[in-house]
N, C-alpha and C positions, 0 to 999 in steps of 0.2 A: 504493500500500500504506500512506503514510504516513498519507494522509488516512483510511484505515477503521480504522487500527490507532490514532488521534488523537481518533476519536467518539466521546461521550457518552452513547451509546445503551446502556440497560441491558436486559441478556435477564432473559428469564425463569429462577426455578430450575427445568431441566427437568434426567431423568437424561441427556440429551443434547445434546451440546456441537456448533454448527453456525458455525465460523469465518468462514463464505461464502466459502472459496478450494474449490475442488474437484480433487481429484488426479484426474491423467491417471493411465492403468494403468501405466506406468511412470513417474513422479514422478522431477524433478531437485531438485537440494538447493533450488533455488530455491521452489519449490512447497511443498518439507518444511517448509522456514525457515518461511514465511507459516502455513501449519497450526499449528506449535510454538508461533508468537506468537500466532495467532489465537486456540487451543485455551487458552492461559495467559490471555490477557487476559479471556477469557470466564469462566472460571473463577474468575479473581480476583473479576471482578465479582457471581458468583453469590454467593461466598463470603464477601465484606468490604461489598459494596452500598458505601453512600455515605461507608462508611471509607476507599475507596480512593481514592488522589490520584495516582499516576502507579504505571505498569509499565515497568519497563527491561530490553534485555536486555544482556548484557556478555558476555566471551570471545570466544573464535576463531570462536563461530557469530555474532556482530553483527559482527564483523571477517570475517566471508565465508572463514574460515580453519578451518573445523572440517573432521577428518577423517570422511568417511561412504565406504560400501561400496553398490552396486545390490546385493540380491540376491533369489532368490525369491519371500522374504517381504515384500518391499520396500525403502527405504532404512533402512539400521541404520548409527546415527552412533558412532563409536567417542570424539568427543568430546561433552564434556557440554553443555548447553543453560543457562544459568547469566542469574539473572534477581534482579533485586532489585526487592522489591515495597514500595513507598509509600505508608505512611497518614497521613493527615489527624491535625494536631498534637492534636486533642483526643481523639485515637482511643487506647484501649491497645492497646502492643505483643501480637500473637494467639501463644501460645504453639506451642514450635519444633514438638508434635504437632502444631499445625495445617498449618505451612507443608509439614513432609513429606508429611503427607495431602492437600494439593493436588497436591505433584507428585506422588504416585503417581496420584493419579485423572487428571491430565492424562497422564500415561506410558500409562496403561490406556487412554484414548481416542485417544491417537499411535496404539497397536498395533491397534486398530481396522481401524485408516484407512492400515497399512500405511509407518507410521513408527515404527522402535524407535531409541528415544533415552532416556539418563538424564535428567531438570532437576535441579536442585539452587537454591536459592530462598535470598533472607534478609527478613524482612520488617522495616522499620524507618520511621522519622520522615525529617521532609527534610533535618532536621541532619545525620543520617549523612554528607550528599554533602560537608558544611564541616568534617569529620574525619578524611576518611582519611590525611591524613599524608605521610609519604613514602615512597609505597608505588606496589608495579609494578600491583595492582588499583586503585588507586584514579586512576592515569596514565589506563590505557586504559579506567577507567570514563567518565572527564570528557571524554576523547577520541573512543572509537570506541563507548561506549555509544548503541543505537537505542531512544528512545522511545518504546513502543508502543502505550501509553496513558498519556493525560495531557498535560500541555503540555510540547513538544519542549524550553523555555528554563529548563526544570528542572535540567538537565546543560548548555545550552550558555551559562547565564552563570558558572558556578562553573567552567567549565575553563580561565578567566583565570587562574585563583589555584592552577593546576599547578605544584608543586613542584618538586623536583629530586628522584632517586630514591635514600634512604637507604641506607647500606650493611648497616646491621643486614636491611632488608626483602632485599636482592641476596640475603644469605645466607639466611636464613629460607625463601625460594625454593630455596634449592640443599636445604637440612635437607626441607621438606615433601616434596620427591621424592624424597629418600632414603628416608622412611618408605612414599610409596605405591608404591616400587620393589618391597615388598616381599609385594606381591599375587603376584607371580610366584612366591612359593618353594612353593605346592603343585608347580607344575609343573617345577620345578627340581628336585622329589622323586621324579617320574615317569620313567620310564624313554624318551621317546621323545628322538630325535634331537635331532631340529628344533623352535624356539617356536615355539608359536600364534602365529596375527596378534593376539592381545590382547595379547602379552607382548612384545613384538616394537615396539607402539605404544607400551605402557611405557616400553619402552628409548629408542626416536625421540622420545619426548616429552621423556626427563631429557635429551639430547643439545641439542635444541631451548632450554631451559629451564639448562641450564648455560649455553648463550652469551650465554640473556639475561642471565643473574647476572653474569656476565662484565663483557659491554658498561656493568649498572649500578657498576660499581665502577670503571669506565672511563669514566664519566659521559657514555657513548656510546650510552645508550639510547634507542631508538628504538621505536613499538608496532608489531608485528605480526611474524609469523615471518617470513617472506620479507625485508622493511625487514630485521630485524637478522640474518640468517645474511649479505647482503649489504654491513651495514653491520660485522660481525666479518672478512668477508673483507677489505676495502677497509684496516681497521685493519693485519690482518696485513700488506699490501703496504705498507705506509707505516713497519713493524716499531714500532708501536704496543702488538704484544703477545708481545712480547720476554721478557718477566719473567714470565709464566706460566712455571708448572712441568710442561712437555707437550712435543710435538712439535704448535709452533700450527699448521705448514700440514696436516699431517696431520689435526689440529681442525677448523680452517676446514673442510677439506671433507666430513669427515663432518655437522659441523652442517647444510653444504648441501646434501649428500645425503638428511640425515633430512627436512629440510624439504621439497625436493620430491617425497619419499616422504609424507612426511606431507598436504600440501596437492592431491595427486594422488587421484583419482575412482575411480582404478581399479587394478587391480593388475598394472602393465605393468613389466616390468624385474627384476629382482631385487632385492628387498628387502634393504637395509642390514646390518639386523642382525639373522638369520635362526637361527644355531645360540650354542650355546652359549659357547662362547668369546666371544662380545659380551659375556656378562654377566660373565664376568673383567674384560675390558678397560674395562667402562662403570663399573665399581667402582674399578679403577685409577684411571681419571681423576676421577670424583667424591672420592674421599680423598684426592688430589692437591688437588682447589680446595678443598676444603674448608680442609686445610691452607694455601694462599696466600691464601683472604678474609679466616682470622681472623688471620694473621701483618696483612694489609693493616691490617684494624681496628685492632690494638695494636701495629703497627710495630716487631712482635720475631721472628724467624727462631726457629721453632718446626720440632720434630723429625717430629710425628705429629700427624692431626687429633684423636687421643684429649686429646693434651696440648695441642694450640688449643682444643680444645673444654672441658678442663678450666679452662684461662684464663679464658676469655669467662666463665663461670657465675665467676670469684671476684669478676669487677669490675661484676658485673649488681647496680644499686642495690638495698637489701634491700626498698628501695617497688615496686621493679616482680617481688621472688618473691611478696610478699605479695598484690598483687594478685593474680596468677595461682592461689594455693591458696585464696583467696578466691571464685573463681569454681566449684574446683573443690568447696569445703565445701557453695556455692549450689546447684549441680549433683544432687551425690549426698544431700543431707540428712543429719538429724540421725542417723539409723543409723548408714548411713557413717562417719560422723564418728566417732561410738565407734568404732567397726569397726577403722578404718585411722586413726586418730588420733595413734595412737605413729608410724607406718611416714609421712606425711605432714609430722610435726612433722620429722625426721628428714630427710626430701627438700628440707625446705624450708630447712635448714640449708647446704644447698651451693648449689639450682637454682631455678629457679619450676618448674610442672611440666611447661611447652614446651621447657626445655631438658633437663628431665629424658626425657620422651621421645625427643628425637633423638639423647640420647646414647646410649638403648636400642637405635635405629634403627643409629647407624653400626656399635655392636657387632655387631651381628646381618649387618647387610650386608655388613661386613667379612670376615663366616663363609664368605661364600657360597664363596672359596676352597676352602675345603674340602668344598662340596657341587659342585662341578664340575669336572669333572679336565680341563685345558689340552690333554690329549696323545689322550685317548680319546671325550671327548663322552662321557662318563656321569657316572651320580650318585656321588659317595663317601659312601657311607652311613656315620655314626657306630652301632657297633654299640649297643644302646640301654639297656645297661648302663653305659657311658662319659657321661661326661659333659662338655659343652662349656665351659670358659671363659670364654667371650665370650657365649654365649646364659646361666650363668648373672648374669651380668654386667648382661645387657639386662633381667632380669627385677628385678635390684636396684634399676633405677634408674625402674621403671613405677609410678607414684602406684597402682594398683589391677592387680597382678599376674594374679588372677584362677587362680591355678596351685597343685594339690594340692603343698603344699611338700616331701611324700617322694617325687614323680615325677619317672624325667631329663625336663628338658625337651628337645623338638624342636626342629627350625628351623619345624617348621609352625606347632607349640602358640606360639612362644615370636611368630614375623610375625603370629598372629591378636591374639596379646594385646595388642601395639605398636599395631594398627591401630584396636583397640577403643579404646584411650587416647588416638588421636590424635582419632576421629571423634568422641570424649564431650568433650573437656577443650579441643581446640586450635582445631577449624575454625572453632565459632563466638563466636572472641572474639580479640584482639589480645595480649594478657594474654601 
């Protein structure tokens, strides 16, 4: 695979993409994977021709760890496909419409052929790979990233120069799941019993993703889920993780629960965390770490993750808020700027606008208390005359609210606008 995903060989722009793996009528992840990468490498090439300098893929699908399901339709991967694409130093960077309209069109050609999977893409220079810092992407980029175009010694001379894993990224980590926890609160507003298997993966993934943040602050990091639910248990036995604020063995073994739920093919056993009451409990304990990462960061015994979380934004240098509304002034343009000018000047007086978002996030998540009752498995509707506290709260602290300001807000309204802010202003930038 290595050698055909490593050719030089440029296709034609045809409207159809011919990877030369061919699915069997029942395709295994193995066959998917090869298609995903084929389908993107081809594509890049049609797209960028002799701009491109190497295709990488990264996450739990280059690590043989991505969750997928058989079914009818074919395989449908519940994790994402995640690729960073390589131009050539004299090339300009292709703006972000472009990279999304590659992956939709490679998504559109997966479903074709009988593969539904997200990608998500970054397209950048080669310097990218001598910048990531110390960070949990940029670990198991150097590490378990597969080359699949290009030359393999793209990634494997630069993963000498692997860092040690920062504790601001550990946390950053636990903060980004707390925002995309928050896809699940349509169906937190629905009346059925039981989560979906979408929400359900949600929750196994922040479980998963809490240990890692864990282990990074324990400078026990290790790549891959399996390695660290393994390497958090082995801690525990040695009482390594003693000073957590939890019940660790009860921890440990839900981490290893989610993970062999998570890295399993199939739906055999009972699912982890199936009803509602998970989503109390996985709330519980995420504003529990939250609370002991930033107590760890400023080495002060702190009451509440609102007031860790207020700490950490007074001691954020005012160079790294400025960058951050910097990006966000580039983003939106000169409208904008008028627009939300006051209300920006204002956010940037306390946060950049990534901590301005999570602090919207933990408001909100915090709420969920009150939209799931512990005793009964149903929804507690705020009647919609009332207004919530904490969701207005969440909405104070969003660089672009997007919210008729005489309407109560929801929990729906207020998780869509969080999520709108995180996927404009955070994912593609460090800031």
């Amino acid at each position: 695979m290595n050698e055909v995903a490593n050719s030089n060989r440029r296709v034609p722009n045809t409207g159809s993409v011919d990877s030369g793996v061919e699915l069997s009528i029942t395709p295994d992840a193995g066959e998917a994977k090869s298609r995903i990468t084929g389908t993107m490498r081809q594509l890049c090439l049609q797209r960028l021709g002799a701009r491109l300098k190497a295709v990488i893929l990264t996450g739990s699908l280059a690590r043989d760890e991505a969750t997928w399901r058989q079914t009818d339709d074919g395989v449908r991967f519940l994790s994402d496909a995640e690729f960073i694409v390589i131009v050539t130093d004299d090339a300009e960077i292709p703006s972000r419409e472009l990279g999304h309209l590659l992956c939709r069109e490679v998504e559109a050609e997966l479903r074709n052929r009988g593969i539904l999977c997200k990608l998500s893409s970054g397209v950048v220079h080669e310097s990218f790979l001598l910048n990531l810092g110390e960070t949990i992407f940029g670990y198991e980029l150097l590490t378990c990233g597969e080359v699949v175009y290009g030359d393999p010694d793209i990634i494997r001379n630069k993963s000498r120069r692997i860092p040690k894993i920062g504790q601001e990224d550990a946390w950053r980590l636990l903060a980004n799941r707390t925002v995309e926890l928050l896809e699940i609160v349509p169906e937190l507003m629905a009346d059925s019993v039981s989560l979906s298997e979408a929400a359900q993966y949600r929750l196994i993934k922040l479980y998963c993703d809490m240990a890692t943040s864990v282990l990074a602050f324990k400078q026990e990091f290790v790549a891959g889920y399996r390695a660290r639910a393994a390497e958090l248990c082995e801690l525990h036995e040695r009482g390594a993780l003693s000073g957590l604020p939890l019940d660790v063995g009860w921890f440990a073994g839900m981490v290893r629960r989610c993970t062999d739920y998570k890295l399993s093919h199939s739906q055999v056993g009972d699912p982890p965390l199936a009803t509602r009451d998970s989503v109390l409990q996985a709330v519980a304990v995420l504003r529990s770490l939250w609370t002991w990462e930033l107590a760890e960061m400023h080495g002060i015994t702190l009451p509440s993750p609102e007031d860790a979380l207020y700490l950490h934004m007074r001691k954020q240098r005012p160079k790294e808020r400025l960058r951050g509304w910097a990006f966000v002034v580039r983003r939106r343009g000169l409208l904008d700027g008028v627009r939300h000018g006051g209300r920006w000047l204002r956010l940037a007086l306390s946060a950049s606008p990534r901590y301005c978002v999570y602090a919207a996030a933990l408001n909100t998540v915090s709420s969920f208390e009150f939209q799931v009752s512990s005793t009964a498995n149903s929804v507690q509707r705020t009647p919609p005359e009332t207004r919530n506290p904490r969701l207005e709260t969440a909405l104070n602290w969003l660089p672009m609210a997007n919210f008729n300001a005489g309407a109560v807000p929801n929990e729906r309204t207020v998780a869509e606008a969080i999520l709108w802010n995180y996927f404009e202003f955070l994912v593609e930038t460090r800031a």
